[in-house]
DRENTOR-976304 format. One record per atom (N, C-alpha, C, CB): x, y, z; atom name. Coordinates in pm, whole numbers. Glycine has a CB too. Layout:
<recs>
{east: X; north: Y; up: Z; a: CA}
...
</recs>
This chain:
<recs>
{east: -569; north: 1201; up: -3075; a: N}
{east: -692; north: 1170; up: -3005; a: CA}
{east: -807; north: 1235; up: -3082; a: C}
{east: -687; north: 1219; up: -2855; a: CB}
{east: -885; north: 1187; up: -3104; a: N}
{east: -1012; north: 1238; up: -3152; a: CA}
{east: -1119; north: 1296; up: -3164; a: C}
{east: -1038; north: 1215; up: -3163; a: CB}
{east: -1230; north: 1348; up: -3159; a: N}
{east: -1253; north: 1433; up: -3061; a: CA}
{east: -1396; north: 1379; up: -2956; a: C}
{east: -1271; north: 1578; up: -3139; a: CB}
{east: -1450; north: 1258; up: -3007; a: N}
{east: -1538; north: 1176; up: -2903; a: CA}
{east: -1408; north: 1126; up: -2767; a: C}
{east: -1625; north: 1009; up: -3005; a: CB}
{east: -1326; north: 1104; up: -2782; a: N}
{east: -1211; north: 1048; up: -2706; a: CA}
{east: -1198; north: 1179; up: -2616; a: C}
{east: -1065; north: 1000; up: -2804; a: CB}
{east: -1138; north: 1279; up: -2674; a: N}
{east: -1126; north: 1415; up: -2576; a: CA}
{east: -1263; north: 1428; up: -2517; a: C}
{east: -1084; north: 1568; up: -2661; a: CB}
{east: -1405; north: 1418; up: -2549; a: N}
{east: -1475; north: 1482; up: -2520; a: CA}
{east: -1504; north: 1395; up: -2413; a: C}
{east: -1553; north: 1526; up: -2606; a: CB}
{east: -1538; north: 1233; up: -2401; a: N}
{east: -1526; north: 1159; up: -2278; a: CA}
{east: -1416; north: 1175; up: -2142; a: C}
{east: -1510; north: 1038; up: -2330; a: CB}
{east: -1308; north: 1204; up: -2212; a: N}
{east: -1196; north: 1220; up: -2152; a: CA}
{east: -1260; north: 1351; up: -2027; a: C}
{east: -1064; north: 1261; up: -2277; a: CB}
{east: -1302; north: 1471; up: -2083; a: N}
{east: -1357; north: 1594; up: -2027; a: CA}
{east: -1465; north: 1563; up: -1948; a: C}
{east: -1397; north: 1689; up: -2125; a: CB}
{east: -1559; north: 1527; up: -1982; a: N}
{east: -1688; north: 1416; up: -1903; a: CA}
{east: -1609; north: 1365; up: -1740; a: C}
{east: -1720; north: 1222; up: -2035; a: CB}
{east: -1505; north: 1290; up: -1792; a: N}
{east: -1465; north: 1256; up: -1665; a: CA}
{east: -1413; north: 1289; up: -1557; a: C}
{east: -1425; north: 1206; up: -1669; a: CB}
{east: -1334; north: 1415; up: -1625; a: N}
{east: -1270; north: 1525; up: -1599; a: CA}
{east: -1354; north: 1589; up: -1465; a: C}
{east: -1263; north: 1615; up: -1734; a: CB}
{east: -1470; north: 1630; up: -1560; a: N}
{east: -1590; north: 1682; up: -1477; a: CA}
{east: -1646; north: 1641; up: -1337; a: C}
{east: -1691; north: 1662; up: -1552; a: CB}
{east: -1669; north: 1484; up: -1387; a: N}
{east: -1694; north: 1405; up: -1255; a: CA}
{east: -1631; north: 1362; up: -1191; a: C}
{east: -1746; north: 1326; up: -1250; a: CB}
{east: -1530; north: 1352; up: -1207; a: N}
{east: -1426; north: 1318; up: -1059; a: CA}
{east: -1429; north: 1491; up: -995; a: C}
{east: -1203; north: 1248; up: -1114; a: CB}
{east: -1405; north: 1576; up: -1024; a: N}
{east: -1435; north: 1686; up: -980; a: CA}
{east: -1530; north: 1744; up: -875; a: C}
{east: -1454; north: 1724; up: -1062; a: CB}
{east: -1704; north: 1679; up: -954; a: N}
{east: -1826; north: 1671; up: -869; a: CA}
{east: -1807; north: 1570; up: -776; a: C}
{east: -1951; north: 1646; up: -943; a: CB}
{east: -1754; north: 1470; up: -800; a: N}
{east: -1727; north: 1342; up: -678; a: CA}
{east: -1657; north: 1427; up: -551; a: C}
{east: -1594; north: 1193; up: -743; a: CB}
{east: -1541; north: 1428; up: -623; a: N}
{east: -1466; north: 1518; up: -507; a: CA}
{east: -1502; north: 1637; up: -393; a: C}
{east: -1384; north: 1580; up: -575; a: CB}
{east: -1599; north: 1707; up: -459; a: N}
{east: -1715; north: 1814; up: -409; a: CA}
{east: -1797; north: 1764; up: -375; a: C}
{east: -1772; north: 1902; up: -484; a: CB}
{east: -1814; north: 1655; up: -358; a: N}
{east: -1957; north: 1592; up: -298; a: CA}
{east: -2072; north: 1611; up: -360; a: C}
{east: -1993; north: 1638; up: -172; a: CB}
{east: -2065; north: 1652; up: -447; a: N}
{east: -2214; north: 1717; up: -531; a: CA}
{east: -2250; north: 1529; up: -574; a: C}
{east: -2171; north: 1876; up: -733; a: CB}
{east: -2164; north: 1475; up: -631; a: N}
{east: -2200; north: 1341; up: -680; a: CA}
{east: -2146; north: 1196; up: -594; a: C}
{east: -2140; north: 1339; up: -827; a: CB}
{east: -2172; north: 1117; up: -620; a: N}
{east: -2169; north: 986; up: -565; a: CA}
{east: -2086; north: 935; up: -606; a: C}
{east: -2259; north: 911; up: -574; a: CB}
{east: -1954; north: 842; up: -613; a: N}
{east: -1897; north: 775; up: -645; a: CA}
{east: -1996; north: 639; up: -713; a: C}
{east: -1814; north: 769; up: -543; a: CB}
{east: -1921; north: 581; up: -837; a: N}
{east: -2009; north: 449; up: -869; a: CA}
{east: -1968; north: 328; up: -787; a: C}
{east: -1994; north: 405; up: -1025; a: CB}
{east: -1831; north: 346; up: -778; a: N}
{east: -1749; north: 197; up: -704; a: CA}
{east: -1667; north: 277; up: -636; a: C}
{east: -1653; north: 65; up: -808; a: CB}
{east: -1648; north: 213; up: -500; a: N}
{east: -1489; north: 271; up: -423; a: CA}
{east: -1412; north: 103; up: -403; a: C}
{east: -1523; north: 378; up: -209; a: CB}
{east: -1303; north: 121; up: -408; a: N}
{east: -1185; north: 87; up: -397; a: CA}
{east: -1145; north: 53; up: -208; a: C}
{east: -1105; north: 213; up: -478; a: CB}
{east: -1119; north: -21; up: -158; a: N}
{east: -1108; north: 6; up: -17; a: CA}
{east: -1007; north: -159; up: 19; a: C}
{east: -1297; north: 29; up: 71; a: CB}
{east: -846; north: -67; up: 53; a: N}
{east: -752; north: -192; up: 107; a: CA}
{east: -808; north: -230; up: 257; a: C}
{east: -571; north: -141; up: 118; a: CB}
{east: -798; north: -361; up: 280; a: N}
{east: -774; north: -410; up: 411; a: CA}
{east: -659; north: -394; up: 485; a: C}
{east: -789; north: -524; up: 410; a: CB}
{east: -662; north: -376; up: 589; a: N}
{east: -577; north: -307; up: 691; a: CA}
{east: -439; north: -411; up: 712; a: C}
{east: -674; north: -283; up: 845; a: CB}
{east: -303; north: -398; up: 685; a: N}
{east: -204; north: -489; up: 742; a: CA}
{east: -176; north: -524; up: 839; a: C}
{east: -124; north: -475; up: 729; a: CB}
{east: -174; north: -649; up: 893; a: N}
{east: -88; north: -640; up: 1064; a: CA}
{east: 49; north: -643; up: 1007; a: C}
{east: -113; north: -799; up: 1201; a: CB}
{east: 108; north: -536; up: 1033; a: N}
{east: 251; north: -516; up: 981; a: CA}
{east: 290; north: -616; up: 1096; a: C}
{east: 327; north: -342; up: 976; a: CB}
{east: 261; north: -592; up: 1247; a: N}
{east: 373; north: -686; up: 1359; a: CA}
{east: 349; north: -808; up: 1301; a: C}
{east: 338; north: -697; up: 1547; a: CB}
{east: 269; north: -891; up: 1289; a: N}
{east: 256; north: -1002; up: 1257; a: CA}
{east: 318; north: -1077; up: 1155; a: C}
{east: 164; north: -1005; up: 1248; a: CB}
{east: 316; north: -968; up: 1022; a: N}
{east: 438; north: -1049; up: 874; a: CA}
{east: 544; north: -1042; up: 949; a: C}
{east: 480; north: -954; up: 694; a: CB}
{east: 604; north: -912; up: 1035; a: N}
{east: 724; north: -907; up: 1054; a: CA}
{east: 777; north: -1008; up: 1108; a: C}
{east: 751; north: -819; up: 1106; a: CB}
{east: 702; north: -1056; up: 1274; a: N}
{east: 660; north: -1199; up: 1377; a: CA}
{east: 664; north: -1300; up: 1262; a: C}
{east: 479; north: -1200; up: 1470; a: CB}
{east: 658; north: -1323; up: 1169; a: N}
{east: 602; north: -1415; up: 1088; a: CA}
{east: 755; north: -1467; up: 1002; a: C}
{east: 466; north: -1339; up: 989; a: CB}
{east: 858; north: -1387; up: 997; a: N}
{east: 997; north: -1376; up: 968; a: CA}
{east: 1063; north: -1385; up: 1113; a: C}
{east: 1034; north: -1237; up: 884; a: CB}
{east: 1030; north: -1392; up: 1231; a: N}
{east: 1134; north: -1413; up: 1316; a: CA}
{east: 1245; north: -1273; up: 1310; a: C}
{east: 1201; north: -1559; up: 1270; a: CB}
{east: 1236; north: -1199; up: 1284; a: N}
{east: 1331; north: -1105; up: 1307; a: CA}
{east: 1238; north: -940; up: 1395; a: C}
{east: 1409; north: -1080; up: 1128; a: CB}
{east: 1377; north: -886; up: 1445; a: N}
{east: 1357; north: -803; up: 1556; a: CA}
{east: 1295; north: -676; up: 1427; a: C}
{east: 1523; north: -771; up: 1673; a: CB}
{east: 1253; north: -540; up: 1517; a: N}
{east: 1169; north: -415; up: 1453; a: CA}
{east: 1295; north: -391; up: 1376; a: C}
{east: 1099; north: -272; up: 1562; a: CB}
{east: 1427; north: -367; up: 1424; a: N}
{east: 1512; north: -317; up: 1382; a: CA}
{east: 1571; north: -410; up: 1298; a: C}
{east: 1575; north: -267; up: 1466; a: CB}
{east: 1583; north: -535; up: 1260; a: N}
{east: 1643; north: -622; up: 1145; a: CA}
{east: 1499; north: -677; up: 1025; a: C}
{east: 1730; north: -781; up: 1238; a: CB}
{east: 1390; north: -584; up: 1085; a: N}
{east: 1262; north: -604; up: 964; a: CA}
{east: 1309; north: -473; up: 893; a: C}
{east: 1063; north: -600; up: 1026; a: CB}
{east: 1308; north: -390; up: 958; a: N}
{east: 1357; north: -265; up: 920; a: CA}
{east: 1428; north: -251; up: 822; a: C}
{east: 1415; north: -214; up: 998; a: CB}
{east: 1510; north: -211; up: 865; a: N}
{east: 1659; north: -287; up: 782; a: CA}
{east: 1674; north: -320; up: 671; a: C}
{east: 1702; north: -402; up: 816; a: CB}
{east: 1606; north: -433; up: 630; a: N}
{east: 1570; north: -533; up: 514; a: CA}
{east: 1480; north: -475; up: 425; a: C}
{east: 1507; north: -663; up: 562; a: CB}
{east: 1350; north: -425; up: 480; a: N}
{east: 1314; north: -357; up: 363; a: CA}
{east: 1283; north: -231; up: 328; a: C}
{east: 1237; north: -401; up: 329; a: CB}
{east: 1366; north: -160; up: 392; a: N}
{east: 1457; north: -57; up: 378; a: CA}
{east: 1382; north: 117; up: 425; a: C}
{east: 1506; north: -73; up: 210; a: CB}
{east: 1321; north: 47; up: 523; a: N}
{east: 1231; north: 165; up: 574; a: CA}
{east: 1259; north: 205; up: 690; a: C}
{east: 1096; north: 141; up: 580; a: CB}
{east: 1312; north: 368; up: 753; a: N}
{east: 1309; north: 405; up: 884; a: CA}
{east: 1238; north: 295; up: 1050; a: C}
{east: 1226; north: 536; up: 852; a: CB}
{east: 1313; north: 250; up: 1098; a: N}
{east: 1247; north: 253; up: 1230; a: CA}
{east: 1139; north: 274; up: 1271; a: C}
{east: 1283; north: 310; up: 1289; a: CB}
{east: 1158; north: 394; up: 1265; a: N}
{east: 1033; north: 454; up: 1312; a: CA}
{east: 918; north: 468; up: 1196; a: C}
{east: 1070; north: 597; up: 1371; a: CB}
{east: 908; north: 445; up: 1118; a: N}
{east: 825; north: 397; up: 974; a: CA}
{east: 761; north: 241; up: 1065; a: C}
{east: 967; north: 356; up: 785; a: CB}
{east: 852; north: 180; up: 1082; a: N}
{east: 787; north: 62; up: 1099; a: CA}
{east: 711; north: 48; up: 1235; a: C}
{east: 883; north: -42; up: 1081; a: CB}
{east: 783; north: 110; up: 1352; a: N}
{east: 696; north: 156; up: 1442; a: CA}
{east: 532; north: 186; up: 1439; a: C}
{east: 752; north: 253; up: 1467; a: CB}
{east: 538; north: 309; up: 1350; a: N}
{east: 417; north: 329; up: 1303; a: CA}
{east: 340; north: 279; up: 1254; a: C}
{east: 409; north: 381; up: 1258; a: CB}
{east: 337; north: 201; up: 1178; a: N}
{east: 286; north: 123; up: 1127; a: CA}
{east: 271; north: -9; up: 1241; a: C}
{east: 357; north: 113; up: 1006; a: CB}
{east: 300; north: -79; up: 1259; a: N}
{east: 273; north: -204; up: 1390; a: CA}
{east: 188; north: -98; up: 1483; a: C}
{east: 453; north: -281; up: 1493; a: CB}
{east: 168; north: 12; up: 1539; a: N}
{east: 80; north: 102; up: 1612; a: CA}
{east: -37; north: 111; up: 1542; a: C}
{east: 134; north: 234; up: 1634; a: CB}
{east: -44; north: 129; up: 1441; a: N}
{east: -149; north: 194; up: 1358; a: CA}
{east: -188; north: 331; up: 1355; a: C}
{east: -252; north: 140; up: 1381; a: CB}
{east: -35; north: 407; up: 1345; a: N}
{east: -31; north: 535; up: 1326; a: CA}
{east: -55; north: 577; up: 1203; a: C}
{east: 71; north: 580; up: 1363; a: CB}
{east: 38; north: 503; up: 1074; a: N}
{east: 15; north: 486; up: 976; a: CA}
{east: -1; north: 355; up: 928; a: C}
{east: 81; north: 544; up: 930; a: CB}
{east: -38; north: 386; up: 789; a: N}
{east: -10; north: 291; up: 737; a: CA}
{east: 45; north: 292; up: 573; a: C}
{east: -115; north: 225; up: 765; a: CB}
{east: 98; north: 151; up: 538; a: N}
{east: 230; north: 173; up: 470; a: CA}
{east: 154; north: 168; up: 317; a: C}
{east: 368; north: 40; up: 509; a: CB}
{east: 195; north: 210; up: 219; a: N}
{east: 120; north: 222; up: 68; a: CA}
{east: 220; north: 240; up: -16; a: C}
{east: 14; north: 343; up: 41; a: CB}
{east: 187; north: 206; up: -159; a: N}
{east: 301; north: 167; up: -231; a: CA}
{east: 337; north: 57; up: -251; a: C}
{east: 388; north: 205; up: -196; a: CB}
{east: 498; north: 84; up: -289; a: N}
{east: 542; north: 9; up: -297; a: CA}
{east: 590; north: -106; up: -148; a: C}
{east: 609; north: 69; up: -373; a: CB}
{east: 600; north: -31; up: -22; a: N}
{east: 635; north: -81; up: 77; a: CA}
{east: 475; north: -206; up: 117; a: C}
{east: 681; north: 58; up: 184; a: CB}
{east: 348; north: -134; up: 58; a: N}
{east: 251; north: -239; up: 94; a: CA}
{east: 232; north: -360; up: 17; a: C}
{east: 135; north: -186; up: 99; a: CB}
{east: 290; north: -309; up: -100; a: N}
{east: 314; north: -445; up: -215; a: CA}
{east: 457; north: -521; up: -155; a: C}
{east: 348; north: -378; up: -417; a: CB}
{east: 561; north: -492; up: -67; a: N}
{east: 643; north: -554; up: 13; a: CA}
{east: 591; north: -681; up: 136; a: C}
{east: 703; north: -439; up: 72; a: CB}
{east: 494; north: -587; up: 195; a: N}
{east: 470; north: -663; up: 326; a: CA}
{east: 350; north: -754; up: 275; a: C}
{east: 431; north: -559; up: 468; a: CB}
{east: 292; north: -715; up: 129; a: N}
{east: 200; north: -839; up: 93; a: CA}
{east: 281; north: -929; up: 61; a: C}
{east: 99; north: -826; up: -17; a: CB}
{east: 385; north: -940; up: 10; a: N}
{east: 469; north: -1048; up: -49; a: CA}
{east: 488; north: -1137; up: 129; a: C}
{east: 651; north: -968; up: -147; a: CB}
{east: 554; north: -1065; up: 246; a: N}
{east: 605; north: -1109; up: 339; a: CA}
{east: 496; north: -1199; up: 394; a: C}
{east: 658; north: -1011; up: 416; a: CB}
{east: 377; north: -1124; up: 337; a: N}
{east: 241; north: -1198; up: 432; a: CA}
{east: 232; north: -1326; up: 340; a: C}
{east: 58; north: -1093; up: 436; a: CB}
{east: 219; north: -1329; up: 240; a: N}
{east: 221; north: -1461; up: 179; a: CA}
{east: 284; north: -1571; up: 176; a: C}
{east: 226; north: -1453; up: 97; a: CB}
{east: 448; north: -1538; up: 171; a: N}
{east: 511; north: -1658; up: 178; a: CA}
{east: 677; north: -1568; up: 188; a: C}
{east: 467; north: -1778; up: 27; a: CB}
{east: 718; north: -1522; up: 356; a: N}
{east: 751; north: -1475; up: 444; a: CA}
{east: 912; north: -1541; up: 353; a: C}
{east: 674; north: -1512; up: 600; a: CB}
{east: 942; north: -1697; up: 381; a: N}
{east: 1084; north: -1702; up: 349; a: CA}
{east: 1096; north: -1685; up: 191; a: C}
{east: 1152; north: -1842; up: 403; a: CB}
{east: 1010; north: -1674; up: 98; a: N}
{east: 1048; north: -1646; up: -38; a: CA}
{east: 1066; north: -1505; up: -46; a: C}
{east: 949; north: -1694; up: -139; a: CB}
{east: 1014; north: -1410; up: 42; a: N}
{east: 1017; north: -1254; up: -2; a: CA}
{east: 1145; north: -1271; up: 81; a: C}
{east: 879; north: -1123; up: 43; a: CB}
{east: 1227; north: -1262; up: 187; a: N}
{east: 1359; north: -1287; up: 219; a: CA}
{east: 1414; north: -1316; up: 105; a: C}
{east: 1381; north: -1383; up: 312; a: CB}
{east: 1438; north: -1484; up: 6; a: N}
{east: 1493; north: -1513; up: -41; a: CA}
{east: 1524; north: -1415; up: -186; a: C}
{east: 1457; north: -1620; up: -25; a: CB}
{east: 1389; north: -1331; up: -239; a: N}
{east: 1401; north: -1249; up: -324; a: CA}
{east: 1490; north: -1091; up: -290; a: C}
{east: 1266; north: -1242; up: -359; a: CB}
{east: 1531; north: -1063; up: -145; a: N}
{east: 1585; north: -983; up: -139; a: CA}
{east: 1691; north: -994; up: -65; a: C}
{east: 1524; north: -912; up: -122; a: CB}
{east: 1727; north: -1111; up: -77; a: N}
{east: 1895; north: -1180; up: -68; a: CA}
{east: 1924; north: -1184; up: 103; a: C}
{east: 2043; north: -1053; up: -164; a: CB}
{east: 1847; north: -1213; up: 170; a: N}
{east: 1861; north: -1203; up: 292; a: CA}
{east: 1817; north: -1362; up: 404; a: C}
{east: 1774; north: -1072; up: 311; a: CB}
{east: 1766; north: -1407; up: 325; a: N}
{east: 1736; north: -1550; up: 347; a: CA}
{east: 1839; north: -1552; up: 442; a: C}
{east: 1743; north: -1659; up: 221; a: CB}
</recs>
């Protein structure tokens, strides 16, 4: 690395730092829309406990989530986007069709 490369690199370093401290402003934020987890699940016909199941998350994970206790991130939200889109192909990709 070079040393304009390190020295931007440090720059940024800096300001995510001041962001974080509030001293500075963010330029862009980033912001997901909220899942109706009940609804993909409703959307497959299967019970809390056979959504569950399938993609391979606690019960009570999924609970939470249909409440809006939590909510799910990751890889499990890149799951239930697939389910929201096209419900019997994400089945069929995880052999459960």
């Amino acid at each position: 690395m070079d040393d304009s490369m390190f020295d931007a690199l440090c720059e940024s370093v800096k300001e995510a730092g001041a962001i974080r401290r509030g001293e500075k402003k963010a330029s862009r934020e980033t912001r997901f829309s909220a899942l109706d987890v009940k609804s993909i699940r409703e959307s497959t016909g299967r019970t809390q406990e056979a959504f569950a199941q399938m993609i391979g998350v606690p019960l009570s994970t999924l609970r939470s989530w249909e409440q809006g206790k939590r909510a799910p991130t990751g890889p499990a939200r890149a799951l239930l986007t697939m389910f929201k889109t096209d419900p019997e192909q994400a089945a069929k990709l995880l052999h459960v069709a």
